[in-house]
C-alpha positions in Angstrom: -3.8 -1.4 30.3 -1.3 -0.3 33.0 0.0 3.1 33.3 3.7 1.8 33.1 2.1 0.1 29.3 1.0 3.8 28.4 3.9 5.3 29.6 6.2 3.2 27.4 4.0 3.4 24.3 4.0 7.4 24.7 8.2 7.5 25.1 8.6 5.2 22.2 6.6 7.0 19.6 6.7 4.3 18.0 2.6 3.4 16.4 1.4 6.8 15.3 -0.5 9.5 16.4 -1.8 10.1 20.1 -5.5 10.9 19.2 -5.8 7.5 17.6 -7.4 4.7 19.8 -4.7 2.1 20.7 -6.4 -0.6 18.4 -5.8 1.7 15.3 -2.4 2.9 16.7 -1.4 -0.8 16.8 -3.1 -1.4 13.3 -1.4 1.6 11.4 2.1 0.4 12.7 1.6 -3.4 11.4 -0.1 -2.1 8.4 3.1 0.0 7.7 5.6 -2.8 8.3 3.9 -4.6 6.1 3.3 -2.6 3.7 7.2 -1.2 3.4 8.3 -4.9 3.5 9.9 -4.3 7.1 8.1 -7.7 7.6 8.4 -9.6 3.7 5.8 -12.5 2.9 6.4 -15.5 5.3 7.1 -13.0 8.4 6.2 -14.6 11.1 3.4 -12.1 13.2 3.4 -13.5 17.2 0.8 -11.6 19.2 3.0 -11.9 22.6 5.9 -10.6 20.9 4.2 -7.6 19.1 2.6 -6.8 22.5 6.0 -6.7 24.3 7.9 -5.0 21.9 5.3 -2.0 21.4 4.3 -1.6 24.9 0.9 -2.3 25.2 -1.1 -5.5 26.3 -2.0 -8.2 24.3 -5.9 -7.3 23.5 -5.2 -4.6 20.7 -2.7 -6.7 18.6 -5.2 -9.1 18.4 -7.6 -6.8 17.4 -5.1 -5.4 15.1 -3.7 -9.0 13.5 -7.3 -9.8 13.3 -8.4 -6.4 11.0 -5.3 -7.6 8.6 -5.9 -10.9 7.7 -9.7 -9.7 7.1 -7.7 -7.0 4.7 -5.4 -9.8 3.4 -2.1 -8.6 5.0 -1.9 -11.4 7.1 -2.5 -15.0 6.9 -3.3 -17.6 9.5 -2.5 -21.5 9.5 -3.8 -24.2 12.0 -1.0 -24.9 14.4 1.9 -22.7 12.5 -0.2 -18.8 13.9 -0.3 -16.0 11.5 2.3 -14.6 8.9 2.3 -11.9 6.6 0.4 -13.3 3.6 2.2 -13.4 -0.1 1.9 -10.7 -2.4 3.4 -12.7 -5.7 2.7 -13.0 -9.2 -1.0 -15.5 -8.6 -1.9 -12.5 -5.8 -1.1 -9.8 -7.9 -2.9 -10.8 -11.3 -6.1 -10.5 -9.0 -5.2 -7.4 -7.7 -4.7 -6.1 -11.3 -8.1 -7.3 -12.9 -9.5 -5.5 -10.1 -8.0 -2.3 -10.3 -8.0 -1.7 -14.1 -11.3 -1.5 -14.1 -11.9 0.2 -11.0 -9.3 2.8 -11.5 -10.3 3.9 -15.3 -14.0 4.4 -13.6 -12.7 7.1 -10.8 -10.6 8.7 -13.4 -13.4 9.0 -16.4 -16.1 10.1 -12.6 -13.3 12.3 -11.8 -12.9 14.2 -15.5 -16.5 15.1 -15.0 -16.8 16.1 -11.3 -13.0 17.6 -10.8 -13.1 20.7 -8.9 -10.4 23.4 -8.1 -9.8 22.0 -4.9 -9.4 18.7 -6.2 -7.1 19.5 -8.9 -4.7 21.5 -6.9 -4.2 18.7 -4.8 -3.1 16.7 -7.5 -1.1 19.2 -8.7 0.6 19.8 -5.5 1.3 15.6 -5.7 2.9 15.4 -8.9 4.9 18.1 -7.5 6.1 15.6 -4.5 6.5 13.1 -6.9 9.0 14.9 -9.2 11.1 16.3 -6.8 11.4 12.1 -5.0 12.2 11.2 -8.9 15.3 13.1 -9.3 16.5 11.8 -6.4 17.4 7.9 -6.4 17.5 7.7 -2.5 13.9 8.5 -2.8 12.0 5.5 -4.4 9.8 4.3 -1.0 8.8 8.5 -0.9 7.9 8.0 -4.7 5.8 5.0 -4.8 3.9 6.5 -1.6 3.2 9.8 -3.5 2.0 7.6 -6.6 -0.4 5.9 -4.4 -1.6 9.1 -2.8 -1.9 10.2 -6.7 -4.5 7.3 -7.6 -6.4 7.2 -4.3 -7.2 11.2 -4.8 -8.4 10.6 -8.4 -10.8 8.2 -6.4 -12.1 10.7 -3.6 -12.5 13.2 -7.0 -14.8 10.8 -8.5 -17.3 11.7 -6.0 -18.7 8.2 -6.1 -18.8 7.0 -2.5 -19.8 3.6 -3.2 -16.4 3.9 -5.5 -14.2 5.0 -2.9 -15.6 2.1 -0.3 -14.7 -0.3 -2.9 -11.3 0.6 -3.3 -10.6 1.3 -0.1 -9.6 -2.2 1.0 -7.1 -1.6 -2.2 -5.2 1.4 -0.9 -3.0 -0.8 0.8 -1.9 -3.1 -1.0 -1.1 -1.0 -4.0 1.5 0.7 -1.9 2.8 -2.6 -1.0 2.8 -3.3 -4.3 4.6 0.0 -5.4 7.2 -0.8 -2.4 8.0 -4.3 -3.4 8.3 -3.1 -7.2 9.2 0.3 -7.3 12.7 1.2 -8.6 15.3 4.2 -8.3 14.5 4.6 -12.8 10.4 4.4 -12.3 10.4 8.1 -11.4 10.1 10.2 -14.7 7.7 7.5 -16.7 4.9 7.3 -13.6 5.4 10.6 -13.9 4.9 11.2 -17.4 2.0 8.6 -17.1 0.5 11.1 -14.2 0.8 14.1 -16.2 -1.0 12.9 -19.0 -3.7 11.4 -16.5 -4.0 14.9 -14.7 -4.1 17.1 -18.0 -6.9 14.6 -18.9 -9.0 14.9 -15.8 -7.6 19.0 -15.6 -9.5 19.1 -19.0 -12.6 17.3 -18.2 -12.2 14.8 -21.1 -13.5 11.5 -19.5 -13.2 9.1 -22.4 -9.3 10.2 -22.6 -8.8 9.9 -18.9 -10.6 6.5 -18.6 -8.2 5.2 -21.4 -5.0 7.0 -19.6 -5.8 5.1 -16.7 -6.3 1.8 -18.3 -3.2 2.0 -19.8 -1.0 3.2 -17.1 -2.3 0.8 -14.6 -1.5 -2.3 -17.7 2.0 -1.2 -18.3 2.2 -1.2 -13.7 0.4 -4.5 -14.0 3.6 -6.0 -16.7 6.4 -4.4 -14.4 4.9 -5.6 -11.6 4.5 -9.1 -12.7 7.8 -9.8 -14.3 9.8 -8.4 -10.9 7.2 -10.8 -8.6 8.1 -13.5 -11.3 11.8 -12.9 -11.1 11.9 -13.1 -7.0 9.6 -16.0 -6.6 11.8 -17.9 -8.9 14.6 -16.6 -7.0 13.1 -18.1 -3.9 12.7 -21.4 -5.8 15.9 -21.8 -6.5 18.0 -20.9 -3.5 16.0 -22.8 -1.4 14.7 -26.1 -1.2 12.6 -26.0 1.8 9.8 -24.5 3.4 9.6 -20.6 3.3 11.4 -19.0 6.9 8.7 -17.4 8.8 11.4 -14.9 9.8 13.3 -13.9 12.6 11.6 -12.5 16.4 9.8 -9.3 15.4 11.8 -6.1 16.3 11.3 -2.6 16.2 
């Protein structure tokens, strides 16, 4: 890549943090405009575009586009190119059946293996989260902190096959939390996570597996019945195909 590229990647600031390789700078940024619906289902992703606008040369958006359609973030089409793939109700009911299971697992692991450590940080996130509930400017801050909530309950189960597994998840539960997260969510997840934490806290792992199951079923209804409501939005205010979206810009 040219010196003038770096130079203009550096001044912008734009795609994260300077110890990361360009490929994962490139991949964090798309990842986060995705996930924060900067670039909605149907956005149209053009690698010469991307590669202008962020300053850097064609080779790592590739790399990068190429990471998030294997991660389900971005879809490709023969002779249409790549857009950011649906999340809606059919996408989501899979996401769901995974997760419920997966999810009351790490918290029943994590009642039995919860160390001081582990616990403080969850203490220090429902902290976050309460403070971004009482205010209603706050919900994208909330529905990050609830994500960071679930994936520590997985790095406390201690099971690293567990945590590989639900990697790949991580993602697109916060785009899931972004799309369907609302200013009134606050004090129930957090109710739900306090219960959940006092569980784990206490090292009952039947209670916490059913907390879990039960929080992530009453997300998984929410969820569903707001992805229900804009699809058939969509349906009805439009008769043909889905937009791919305007020129990407910063």
């Amino acid at each position: 890549m040219s010196s003038s590229r770096t130079a203009g990647l550096t001044a912008t600031g734009t795609i994260g943090a300077a110890h990361q390789s360009l490929r994962d700078q490139v991949y964090v940024e798309l990842r986060e405009r995705i996930i924060d619906g900067r670039y909605p289902s149907g956005h149209r992703v053009v690698e010469r575009e991307l590669a202008d606008e962020l300053g850097v040369s064609r080779i790592p958006v590739r790399e990068a586009i190429q990471r998030l359609e294997t991660e389900g973030f971005i879809a490709a089409q023969a002779r249409k190119g790549a857009f950011v793939a649906p999340l809606g109700p059919v996408e989501a009911a899979d996401f769901f059946d995974i997760r419920e299971h997966l999810e009351a697992l790490a918290a029943s692991l994590a009642a039995r293996r919860a160390d001081r450590d582990g616990l403080r940080t969850l203490e220090r996130l429902l902290d976050r989260a309460r403070r971004a509930a009482d205010s209603s400017r706050r919900t994208r801050e909330l529905g990050s902190v609830h994500a960071d909530f679930h994936q520590q309950i997985v790095v406390m189960s201690g099971n690293p096959l567990l945590q590989g597994l639900m990697a790949p998840l991580d993602g697109r539960l916060r785009r899931l939390f972004s799309l369907t997260s609302e200013p009134g969510d606050g004090p129930v997840m957090c109710g739900e996570h306090e219960l959940l934490y006092e569980a784990i806290r206490s090292g009952d792992a039947e209670a916490a597996e059913r907390i879990a199951r039960r929080h992530v079923a009453g997300t998984r209804e929410t969820a569903m019945q707001m992805l229900a409501a804009a699809a058939t939005t969509a349906d009805t205010t439009t008769a043909a195909p889905a937009d791919p979206g305007p020129r990407l810009r910063p």
